[in-house]
Every structure is written in C-alpha cells, then in structure tokens.
C-alpha positions as MATLAB code, in Angstrom:
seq = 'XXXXXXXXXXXXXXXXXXXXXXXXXXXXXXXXXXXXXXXXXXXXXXXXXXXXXXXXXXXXXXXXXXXXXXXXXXXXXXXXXXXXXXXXXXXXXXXXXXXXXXXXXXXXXXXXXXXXXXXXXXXXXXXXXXXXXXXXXXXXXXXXXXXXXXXXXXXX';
ca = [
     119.929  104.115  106.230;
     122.653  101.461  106.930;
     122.954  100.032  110.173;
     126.997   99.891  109.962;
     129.858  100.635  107.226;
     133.072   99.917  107.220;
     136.093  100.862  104.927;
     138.571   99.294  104.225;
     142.041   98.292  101.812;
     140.246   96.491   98.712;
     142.139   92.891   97.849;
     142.290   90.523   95.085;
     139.087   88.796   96.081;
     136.683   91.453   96.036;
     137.650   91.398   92.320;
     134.032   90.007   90.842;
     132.347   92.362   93.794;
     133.905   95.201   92.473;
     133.099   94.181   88.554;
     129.539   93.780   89.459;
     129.404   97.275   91.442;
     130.913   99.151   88.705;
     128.780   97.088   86.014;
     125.568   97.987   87.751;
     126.817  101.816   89.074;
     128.473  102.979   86.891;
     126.905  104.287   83.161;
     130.419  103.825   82.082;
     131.711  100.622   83.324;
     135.646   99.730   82.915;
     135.204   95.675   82.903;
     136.936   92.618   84.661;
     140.529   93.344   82.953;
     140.525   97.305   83.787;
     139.264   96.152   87.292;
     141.859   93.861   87.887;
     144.806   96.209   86.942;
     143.643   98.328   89.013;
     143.363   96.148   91.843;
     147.430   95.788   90.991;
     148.891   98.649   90.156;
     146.745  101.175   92.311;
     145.181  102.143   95.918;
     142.062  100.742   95.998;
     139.614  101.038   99.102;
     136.352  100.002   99.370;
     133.040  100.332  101.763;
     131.165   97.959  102.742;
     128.106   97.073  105.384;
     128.580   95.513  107.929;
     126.409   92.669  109.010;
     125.540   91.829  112.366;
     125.460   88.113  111.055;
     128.479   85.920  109.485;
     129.650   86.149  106.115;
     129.215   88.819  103.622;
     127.813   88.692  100.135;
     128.994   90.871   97.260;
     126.050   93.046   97.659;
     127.854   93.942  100.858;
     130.213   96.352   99.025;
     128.932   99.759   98.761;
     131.417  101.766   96.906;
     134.844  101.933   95.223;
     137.265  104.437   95.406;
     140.793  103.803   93.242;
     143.545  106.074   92.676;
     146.986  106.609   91.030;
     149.801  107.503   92.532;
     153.269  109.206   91.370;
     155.814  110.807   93.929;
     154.023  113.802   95.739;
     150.784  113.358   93.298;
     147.872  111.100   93.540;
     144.869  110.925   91.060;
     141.717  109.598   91.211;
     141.018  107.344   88.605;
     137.500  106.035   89.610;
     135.169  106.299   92.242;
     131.362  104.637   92.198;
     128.830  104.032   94.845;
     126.253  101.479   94.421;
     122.654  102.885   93.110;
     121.122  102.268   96.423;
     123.640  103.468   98.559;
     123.636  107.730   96.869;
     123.235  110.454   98.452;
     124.349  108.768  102.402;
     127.818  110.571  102.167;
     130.057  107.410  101.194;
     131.415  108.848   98.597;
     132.325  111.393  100.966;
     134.043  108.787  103.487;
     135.436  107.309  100.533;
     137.142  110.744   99.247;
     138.393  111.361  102.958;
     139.805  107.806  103.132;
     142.171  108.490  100.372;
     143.486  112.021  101.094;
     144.091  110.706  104.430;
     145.677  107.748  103.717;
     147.998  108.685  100.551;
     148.704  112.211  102.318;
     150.530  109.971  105.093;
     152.651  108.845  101.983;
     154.313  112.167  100.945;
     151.502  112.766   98.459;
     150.998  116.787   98.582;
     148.708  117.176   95.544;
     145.594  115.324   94.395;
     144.061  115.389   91.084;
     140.860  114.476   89.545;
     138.988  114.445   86.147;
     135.351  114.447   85.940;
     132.332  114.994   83.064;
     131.245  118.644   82.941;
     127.860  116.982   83.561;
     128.197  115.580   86.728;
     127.119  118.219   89.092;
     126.677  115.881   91.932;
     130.582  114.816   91.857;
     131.491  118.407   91.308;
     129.903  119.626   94.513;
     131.372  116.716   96.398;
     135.075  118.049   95.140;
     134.465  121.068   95.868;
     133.105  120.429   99.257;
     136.530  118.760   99.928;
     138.287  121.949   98.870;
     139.216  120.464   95.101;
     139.535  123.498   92.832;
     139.097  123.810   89.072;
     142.379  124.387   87.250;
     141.559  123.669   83.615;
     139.001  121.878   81.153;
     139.546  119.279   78.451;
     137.178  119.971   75.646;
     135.285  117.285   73.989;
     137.157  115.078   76.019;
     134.245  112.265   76.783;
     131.862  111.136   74.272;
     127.953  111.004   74.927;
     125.083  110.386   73.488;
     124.721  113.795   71.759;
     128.133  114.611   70.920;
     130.482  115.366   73.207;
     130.981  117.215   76.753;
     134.225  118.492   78.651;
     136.437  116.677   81.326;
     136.751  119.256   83.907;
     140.130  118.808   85.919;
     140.443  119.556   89.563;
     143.619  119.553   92.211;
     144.009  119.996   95.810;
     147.377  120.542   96.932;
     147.609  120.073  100.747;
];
C-alpha cells in the first residue's frame, strides 16, 4: 500500500502524465489529442502519491477521472487507474471526488457508460448507488465481435 495520496484539479502539465497513464492502463487508450481536449473542455481530477521527498515524477499519478458536464447533468467520460495501483479504492476516491465536487455546481444527475464486461467498474457504480437505466447493444467492438455499453445514472 501507498504511504500517501492526494487528489487533486488535473492542469495542462500533467498532459504527457496523463497520456502515459492511459497508454499503459487503459486496453483502450484515447491518445495525446483526445487527452488534451479533455484537459480543455472538461473536469479533470487526478490522484497522485505523495512523496515524502521533493519533486514528483509522472509515475506519481495514480489515476484519472474526467467528466462532462451540461446544466444539471454530468457524465463520466473516462476514468483509469494505473495497473499497480487496482483494487486500493482510488477509483473509489476518484468517483467521490467528482460527485462531490460537480454536485456543488447544480449538477443533480450523473451519467455513465461502461462495457457489459467490466464487472469490476460495474460493482464500483453500483456501490456508489449508480443504477442501470438502459443498454446500447453492440455498442463497443472487441475482439470477438461485439459487447453492450451498459448506461447508468444517479440523480442526487
């Protein structure tokens, strides 16, 4: 386990941090343009260890969290924690961060898609009280075909 995390707004220059955590995290990576827009034009927030010594290296961020928002709705559009990092609960902190954050901004429903497959993330929603409203057939593409987006809200 970590000694210390921290989370915090992600900025401009954690850009090539955050390209190199969803490169090596995530089995569908978005790439350095998709990155960078979303650095932009969403909320962003990141974790990160915290070292007792100075400086930080890009290795020191942990996870991603990024997420739309329109009037009263937010959506997540990506979330990834680094391979080494699973299973410690910072996607957890991460999912809290938002809701807390963006509900302080008039935001009374959140949304979510996710691969029917990933049974990890789904438990995580649902843990935060995310429900399943609907399904999008066929929606992502794998390596034998194709597999549903299953689409989750919580309205607080």
């Amino acid at each position: 386990m970590m000694s210390s995390i921290s989370i915090r707004q992600a900025v401009g220059s954690d850009l090539y941090a955050l390209v190199s955590l969803d490169a090596l995290s995530n089995p569908h990576p978005w790439g350095e343009s998709l990155v960078l827009d979303a650095l932009k034009t969403r909320k962003n927030w990141v974790i990160e260890r915290v070292e007792k010594v100075s400086g930080q290296s890009p290795e020191s961020l942990l996870g991603w969290l990024t997420a739309s928002q329109w009037g009263d709705q937010s959506e997540l559009e990506l979330i990834v924690v680094s391979l080494d990092a699973r299973r410690q609960g910072l996607a957890k902190k991460l999912m809290t961060e938002w809701l807390a954050n963006i509900k302080h901004e008039g935001v009374s429903e959140f949304l979510l898609e996710v691969r029917e497959s990933n049974v990890g993330a789904i438990s995580l929603y649902e843990s935060l009280n995310f429900e399943l409203v609907g399904r999008r057939k066929n929606y992502y593409q794998t390596e034998q075909g194709h597999e549903a987006a299953c689409l989750f809200t919580l309205k607080m």
